[in-house]
Structure formats: C-alpha cells, structure tokens
C-alpha positions in Angstrom: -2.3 18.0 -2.5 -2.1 16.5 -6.2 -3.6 13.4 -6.5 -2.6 11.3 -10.0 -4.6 8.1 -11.7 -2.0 5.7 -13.6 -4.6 3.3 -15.3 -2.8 0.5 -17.2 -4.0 -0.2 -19.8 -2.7 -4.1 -20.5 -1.7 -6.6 -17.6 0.8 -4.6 -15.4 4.1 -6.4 -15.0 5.3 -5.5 -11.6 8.4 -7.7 -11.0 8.5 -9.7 -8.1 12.6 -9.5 -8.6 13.0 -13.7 -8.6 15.2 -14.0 -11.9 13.7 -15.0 -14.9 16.3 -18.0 -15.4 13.1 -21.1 -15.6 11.4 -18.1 -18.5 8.6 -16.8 -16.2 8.3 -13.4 -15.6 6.4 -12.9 -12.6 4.3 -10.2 -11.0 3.9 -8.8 -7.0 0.1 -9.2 -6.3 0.1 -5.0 -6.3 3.4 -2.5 -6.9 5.5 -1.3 -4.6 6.0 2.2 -3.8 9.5 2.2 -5.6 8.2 1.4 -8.9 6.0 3.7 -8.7 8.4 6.6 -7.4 10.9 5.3 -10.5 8.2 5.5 -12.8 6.9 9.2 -12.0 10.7 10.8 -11.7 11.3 9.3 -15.0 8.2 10.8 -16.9 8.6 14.3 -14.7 12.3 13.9 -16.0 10.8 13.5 -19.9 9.1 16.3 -20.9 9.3 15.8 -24.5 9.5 12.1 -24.6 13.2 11.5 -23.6 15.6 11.5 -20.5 16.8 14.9 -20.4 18.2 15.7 -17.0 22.2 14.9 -16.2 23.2 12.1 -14.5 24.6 14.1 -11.4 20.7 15.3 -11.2 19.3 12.2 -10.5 20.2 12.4 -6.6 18.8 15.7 -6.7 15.7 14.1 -8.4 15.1 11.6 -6.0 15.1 13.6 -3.1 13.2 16.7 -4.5 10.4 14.3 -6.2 8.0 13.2 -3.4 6.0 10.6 -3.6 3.1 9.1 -1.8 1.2 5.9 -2.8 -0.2 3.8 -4.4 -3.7 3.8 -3.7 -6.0 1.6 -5.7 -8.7 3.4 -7.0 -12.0 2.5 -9.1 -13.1 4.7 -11.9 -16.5 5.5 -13.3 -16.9 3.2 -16.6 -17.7 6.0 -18.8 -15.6 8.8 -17.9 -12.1 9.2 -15.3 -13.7 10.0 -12.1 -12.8 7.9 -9.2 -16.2 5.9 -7.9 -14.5 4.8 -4.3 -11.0 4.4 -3.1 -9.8 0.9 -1.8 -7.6 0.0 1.1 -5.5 -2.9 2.1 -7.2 -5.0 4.7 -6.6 -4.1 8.2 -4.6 -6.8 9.6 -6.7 -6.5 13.1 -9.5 -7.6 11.8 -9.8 -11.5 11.3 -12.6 -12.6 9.1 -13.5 -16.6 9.6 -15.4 -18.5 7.2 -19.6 -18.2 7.4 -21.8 -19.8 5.1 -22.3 -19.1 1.4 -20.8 -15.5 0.5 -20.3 -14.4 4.4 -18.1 -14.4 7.0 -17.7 -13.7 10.4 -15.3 -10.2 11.5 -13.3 -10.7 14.8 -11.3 -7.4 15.7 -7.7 -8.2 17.5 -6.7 -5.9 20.2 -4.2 -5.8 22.5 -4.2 -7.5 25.7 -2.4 -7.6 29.5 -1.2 -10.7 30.2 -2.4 -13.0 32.2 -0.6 -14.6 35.7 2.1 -17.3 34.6 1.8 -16.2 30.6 4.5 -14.5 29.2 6.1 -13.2 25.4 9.8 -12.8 24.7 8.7 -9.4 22.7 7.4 -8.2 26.1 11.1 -8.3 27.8 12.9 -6.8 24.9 10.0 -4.0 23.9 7.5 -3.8 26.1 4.9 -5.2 23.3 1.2 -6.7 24.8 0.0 -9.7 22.8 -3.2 -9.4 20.8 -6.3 -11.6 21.0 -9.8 -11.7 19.9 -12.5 -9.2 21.7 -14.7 -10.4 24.0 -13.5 -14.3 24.2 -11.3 -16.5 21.4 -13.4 -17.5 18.8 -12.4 -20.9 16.6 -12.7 -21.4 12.8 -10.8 -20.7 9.5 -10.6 -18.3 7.3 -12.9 -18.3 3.6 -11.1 -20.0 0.0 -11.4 -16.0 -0.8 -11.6 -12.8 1.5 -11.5 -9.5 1.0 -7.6 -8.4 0.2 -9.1 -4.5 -0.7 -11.9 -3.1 1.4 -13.9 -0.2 0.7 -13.1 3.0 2.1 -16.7 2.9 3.3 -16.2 0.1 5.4 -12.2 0.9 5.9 -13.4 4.1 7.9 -16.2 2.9 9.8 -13.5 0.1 10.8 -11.1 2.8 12.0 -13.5 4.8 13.7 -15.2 2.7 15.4 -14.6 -1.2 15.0 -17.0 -3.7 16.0 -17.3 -7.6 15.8 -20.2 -8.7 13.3 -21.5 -12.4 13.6 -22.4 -11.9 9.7 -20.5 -10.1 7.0 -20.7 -10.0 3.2 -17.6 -10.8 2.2 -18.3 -9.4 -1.6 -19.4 -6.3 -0.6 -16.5 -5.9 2.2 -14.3 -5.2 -0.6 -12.2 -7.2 -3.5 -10.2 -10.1 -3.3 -7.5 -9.1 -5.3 -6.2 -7.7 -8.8 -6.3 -11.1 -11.1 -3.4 -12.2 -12.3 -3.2 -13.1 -16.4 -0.6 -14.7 -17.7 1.1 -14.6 -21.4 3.2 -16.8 -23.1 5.9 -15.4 -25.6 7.8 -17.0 -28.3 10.9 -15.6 -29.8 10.8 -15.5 -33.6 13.6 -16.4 -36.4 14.5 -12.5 -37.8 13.0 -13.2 -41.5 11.4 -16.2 -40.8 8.0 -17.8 -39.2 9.5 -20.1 -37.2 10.3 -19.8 -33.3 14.0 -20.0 -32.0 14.2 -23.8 -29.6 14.1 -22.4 -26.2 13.4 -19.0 -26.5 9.5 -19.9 -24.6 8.9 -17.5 -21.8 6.1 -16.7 -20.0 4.8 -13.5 -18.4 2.1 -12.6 -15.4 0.7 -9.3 -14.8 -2.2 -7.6 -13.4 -5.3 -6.7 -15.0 -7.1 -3.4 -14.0 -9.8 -4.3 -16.6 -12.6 -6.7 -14.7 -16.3 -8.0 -15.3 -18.2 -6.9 -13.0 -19.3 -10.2 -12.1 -16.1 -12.8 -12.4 -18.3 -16.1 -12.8 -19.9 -14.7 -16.1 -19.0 -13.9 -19.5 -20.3 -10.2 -19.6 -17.9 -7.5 -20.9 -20.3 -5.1 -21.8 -20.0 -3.1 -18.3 -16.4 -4.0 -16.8 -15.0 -2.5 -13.9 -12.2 0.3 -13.8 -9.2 0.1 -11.3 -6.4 2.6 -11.6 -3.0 3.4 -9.3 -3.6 6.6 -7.0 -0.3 8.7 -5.9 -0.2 11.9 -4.4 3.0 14.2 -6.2 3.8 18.1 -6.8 5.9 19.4 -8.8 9.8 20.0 -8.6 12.8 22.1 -8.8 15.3 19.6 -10.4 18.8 21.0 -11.6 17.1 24.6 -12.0 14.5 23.2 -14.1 10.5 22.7 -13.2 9.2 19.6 -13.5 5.7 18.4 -13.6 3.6 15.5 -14.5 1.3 15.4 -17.3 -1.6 13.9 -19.1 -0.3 12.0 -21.2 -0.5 7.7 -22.2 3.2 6.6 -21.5 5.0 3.1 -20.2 4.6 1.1 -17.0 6.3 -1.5 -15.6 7.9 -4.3 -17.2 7.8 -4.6 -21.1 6.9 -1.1 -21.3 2.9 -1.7 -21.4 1.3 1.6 -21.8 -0.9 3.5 -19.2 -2.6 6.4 -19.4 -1.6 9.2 -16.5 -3.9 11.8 -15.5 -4.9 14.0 -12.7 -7.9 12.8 -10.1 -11.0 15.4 -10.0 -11.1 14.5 -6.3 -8.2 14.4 -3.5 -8.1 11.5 -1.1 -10.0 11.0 1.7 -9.9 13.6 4.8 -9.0 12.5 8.3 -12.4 12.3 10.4 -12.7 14.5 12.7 -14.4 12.1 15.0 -11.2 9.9 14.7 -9.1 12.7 15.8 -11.1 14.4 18.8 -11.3 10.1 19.8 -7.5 10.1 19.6 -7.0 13.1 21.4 -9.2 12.4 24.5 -7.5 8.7 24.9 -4.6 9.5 24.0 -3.4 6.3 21.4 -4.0 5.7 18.4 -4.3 2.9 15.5 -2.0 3.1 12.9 -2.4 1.7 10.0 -0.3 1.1 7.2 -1.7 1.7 3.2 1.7 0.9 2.1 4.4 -0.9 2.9 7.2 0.5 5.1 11.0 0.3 5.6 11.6 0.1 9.2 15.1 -0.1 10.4 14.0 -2.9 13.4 12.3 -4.8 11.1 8.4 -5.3 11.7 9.1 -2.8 14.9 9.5 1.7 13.8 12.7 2.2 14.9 10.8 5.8 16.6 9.2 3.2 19.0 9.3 4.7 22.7 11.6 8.3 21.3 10.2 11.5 19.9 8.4 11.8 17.1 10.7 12.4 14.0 8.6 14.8 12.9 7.6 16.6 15.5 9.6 16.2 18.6 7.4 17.6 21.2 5.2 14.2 21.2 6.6 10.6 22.4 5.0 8.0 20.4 5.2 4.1 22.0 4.0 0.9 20.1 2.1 -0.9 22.8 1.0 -4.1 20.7 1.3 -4.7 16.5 -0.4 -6.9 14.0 2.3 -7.7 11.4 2.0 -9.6 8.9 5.4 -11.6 7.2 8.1 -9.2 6.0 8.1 -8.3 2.3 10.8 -8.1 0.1 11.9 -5.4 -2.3 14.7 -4.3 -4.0 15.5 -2.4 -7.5 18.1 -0.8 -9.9 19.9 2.2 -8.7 20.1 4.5 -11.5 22.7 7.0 -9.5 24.8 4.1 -9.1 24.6 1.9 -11.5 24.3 -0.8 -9.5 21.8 -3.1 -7.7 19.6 -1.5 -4.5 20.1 -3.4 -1.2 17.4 -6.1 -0.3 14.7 -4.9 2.2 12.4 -6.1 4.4 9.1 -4.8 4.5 6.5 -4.3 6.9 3.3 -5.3 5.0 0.6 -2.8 4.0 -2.4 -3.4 6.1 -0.1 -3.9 9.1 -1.5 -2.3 12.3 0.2 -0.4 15.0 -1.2 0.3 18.5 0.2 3.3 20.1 0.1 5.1 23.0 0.5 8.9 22.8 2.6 11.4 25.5 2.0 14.7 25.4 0.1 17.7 25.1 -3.5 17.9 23.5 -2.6 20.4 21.2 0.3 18.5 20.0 -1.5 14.9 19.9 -4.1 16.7 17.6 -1.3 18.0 15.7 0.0 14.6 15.5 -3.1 13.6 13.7 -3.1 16.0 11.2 0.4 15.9 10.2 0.4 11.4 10.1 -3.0 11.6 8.3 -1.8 10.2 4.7 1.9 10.8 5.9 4.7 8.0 5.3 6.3 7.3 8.7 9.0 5.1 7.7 12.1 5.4 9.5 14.3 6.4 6.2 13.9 9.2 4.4 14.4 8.1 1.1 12.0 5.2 2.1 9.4 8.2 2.8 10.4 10.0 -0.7 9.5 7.1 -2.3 5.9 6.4 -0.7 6.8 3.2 1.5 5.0 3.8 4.7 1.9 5.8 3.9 -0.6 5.6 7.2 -4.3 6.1 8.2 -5.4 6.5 11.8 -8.2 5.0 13.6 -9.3 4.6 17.6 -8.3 1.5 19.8 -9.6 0.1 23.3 -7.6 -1.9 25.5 -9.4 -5.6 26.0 -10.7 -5.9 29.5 
C-alpha cells in the first residue's frame, strides 16, 4: 500500500457544483473522492509540469489509476509525520447534548419488530428498523458535535461499542474543517480601480487551525492534511508515479504540497475479524462516500459478493444519512458528468454473512480499506471506502 499526504496550503476550494451566478463560490464541508482521483491522474499525468498523455489515454488513465480516499489526517507541527488519523462519525452512534463540553453516546442497532408495528422498507427489502440500546432515550443533539472522531475512539467504537452516560465531546474528535471565506474584486487592466460588478466571493477550507479556536494563539497550530492510498501505473506504455512535489488543488489553483506518509493506514483488528467470523455479520462502515445503484441500499444486497462470489452478503438494517450530490467535468468527453446520489460517509451498514469461515475471514481482509461501491469506476475513483466493526442484535 502507498499512502499520500496532500496538505493545502491556503483555504481549499472544493466546489459544492451550485453555479456561481449570485458571485459566491462555495465549498463541500470535505472533498469528494472525484476531486481527489482528478487531481492525482492529472499530476501522475505531468511529470514535468505539463499534460503530456494523448487524449485517447485518458480512459486508459482513469481506469489504470486507483484511488482510495480521502482520509483526514493530522500532522506533527514540526515535521510531516501523521500524529492520528480521523474518521467520519459513525452514523450509529447518536450523541445528545450533556452539560458544559459533554455529551451523552447512544449506539443504534437493529431491531425486530414488534406485534402490530410495521416499515414499508421491511416488505420491499427485508430491512429491520433501528433504535436505541437498552430503551429510547429523549434529548437533542449539542450546537457542535464531533463531525471527525479519532481513530482511537473510531476503533474501540467498532470493536466493541458501548453507551456512555458521559462523553467529551472535544476529545471525541473535531467538529469540522472551518470554513474561511474571501472576497475578490476584479481590477481595471492599467488602472486601480475595480470593474462595477465584478465582486465575488469565495469559501474554502482551512487545514491550518489554533489549537484552541476561542483564543488568539498561532504560535503552535494544528496540521490537517488529505490521506489517499495510490500505486503507480501503466498509462499508454508509459510509468506513471506520483511525486513530492508543491503543485495545485482545487478551485483557483491554491497550492498544496504532496508527499508520501511514513506510516500506512490503520490495520484491520484482529479481534474485529475473529468477532465477525464467529457471528457471522458485520458493521460496515463507510469513510467515504459511495455510489450505489439503489440509492442509500448496495445494489449486492442479498446476491454474491462482487468480489468474491463464494460469500452472500445481506443488509439486515442501515443508518443513512441524506443522499449527497456530486457531479464533475468529464475530460474524455468533454462534457458534463451525470448527477449522483451519494450515500454519506459515516453511513453504517448491518450485514449478515453466509458462508464458510474461511471465506467470511477472507471477506474481512479483502473489505478492510476496500471501496464497495456498486460501479467500478465509482471504486477507481475512491467513493465507497469501508471499515468493519462487530454488531449485536437488540433483545
């Protein structure tokens, strides 16, 4: 595995793809896979600066160049190694509002249904609802909760979850990449003196953070930087490879420096794996978005495995959040990409597992930081990257 750190190194302009026409240029709260994917083949595809490969290549290219990610990552203030890895919040776990800085962790989990209740999901697909553990529990959620946890606290959650009456929100995780915001004036050529209407503003991300947001202290900031996993590639005969280098990102071609991670992404537990073997289902977990041809629902749902045929994989119960949506510029076209709809990161699948032992544990290995969405472009490209953890049925 080659794992690669993009650190921007101004506000990251991510487009959200609403037009610009009211001159504001706005931001997703974190990229999509596709940006990312478009922004690696095109530095793999300049080795010396420019856009050398043929335009019949570029098929070729985005089918040969795999990408996985992103991952947010924090670095070490004074040098590039990462300090933790951060993943989107698990959308099973519901955190309610506590007093001052904490908060109270529910875990969702599927459920049978009771007599007289019925879902129309339940007819169609065979989904259980979810509920709370142990009881329904009332409140609302905090002004701010964790939208990146820990991978400390993101694996103890997929091993082995647990309700906690108490729960420090700040050290859970992050809320969130801050958003900044620029306002741009365009200039007479010659002359100091704007052109009328030519106002527009722009929002991006910043990666650069105090360490404490209430303060005024820059003197030890905080480090975040995109993770993706990519090897190189055999592209119209030619070899292509990333390298360290400071080159554009995103919108207004704001610079970022590339470079290769001392340390690969996290390993799949082995205690999550001998669980998921013995029970026999699984929870999985979504660190990126996915393209699912049913919508919220994999369209593998109750059929073999795509990628290994010997296992049938059944979604007994999700937690989805609301659909993203994503599009883009198709480069081998020329011409617009078709609107998606997204299954959120963070989104949680429960499934049940039918097969051999052998091949459930081979299951494991091969989904561990795999991207399960149902088209294969859409797994090229990143959308659909996935974590495992244990699940209980609620009594």
């Amino acid at each position: 595995m080659s794992v690669w750190l993009i650190e921007p190194l101004d506000p990251l302009i991510a487009r959200d793809g609403r037009p610009a026409a009211v001159g504001h240029f706005r931001t997703v709260n974190f990229p999509h896979p596709s940006m990312i994917a478009g922004a690696v083949r095109t530095r793999m595809g300049s080795p010396n600066g420019a856009f050398t490969l043929p335009a019949n290549a570029l098929t070729e290219l985005c089918k040969n160049v795999l990408i996985r990610g992103p991952l947010l990552a924090e670095l070490d203030p004074e040098s590039e190694a990462v300090c933790q890895w951060f993943a989107p919040a698990p959308r099973d776990a519901m955190i309610l509002a506590g007093s001052d800085d904490r908060g109270i962790l529910r875990r969702l989990v599927p459920r049978p249904l009771d007599p007289g209740e019925a879902v129309d999901s339940l007819a169609e697909n065979g989904l259980q609802p979810v509920g709370f553990h142990g009881g329904d529990t009332y409140g609302k959620p905090p002004k701010e909760y964790p939208s990146f946890w820990t991978w400390t606290h993101f694996q103890t959650w997929l091993t082995a979850p647990e309700d906690r009456p108490e729960v420090a929100l700040s050290a859970l995780g992050i809320p969130g990449l801050p958003v900044e915001s620029r306002s741009h004036l365009a200039i007479q050529p010659g002359e100091r003196v704007g052109i009328d209407g030519m106002l527009f503003i722009t929002s991006g991300l910043r990666f650069l953070q105090e360490k404490e947001p209430k303060t005024l202290s820059h003197l030890s900031p905080r480090r975040f930087a995109l993770s993706l996993w990519c090897e190189s590639a055999t592209v119209a005969g030619c070899e292509l490879n990333l390298r360290q280098q400071i080159a554009p990102l995103g919108g207004e071609r704001r610079l970022a420096r590339w470079s290769p991670a001392a340390s690969e992404w996290p390993q799949l537990p082995e205690s999550i794996k001998q669980q998921i073997v013995d029970d026999g289902q699984a929870r999985l977990v979504l660190l990126t978005p996915a393209v699912f041809a049913d919508g919220a629902l994999p369209g593998w749902n109750g059929r073999s495995w795509p990628f290994d045929n010997t296992l049938r994989v059944t979604v007994a119960a999700a937690c989805v959040p609301r659909p993203e949506v994503v599009s883009g510029w198709d480069l081998a076209t020329g011409r617009p990409k078709p609107t998606r709809r997204l299954a959120p990161a963070g989104s949680v699948y429960f499934v049940k597992l039918a097969g051999e032992r052998e091949h459930i544990a081979r299951w494991c290995d091969e989904t561990w930081f795999a991207c399960v969405s149902d088209d294969e472009q859409g797994r090229c490209d990143g959308f659909g990257l996935a974590a495992l953890g244990t699940w209980e049925v609620a009594r």
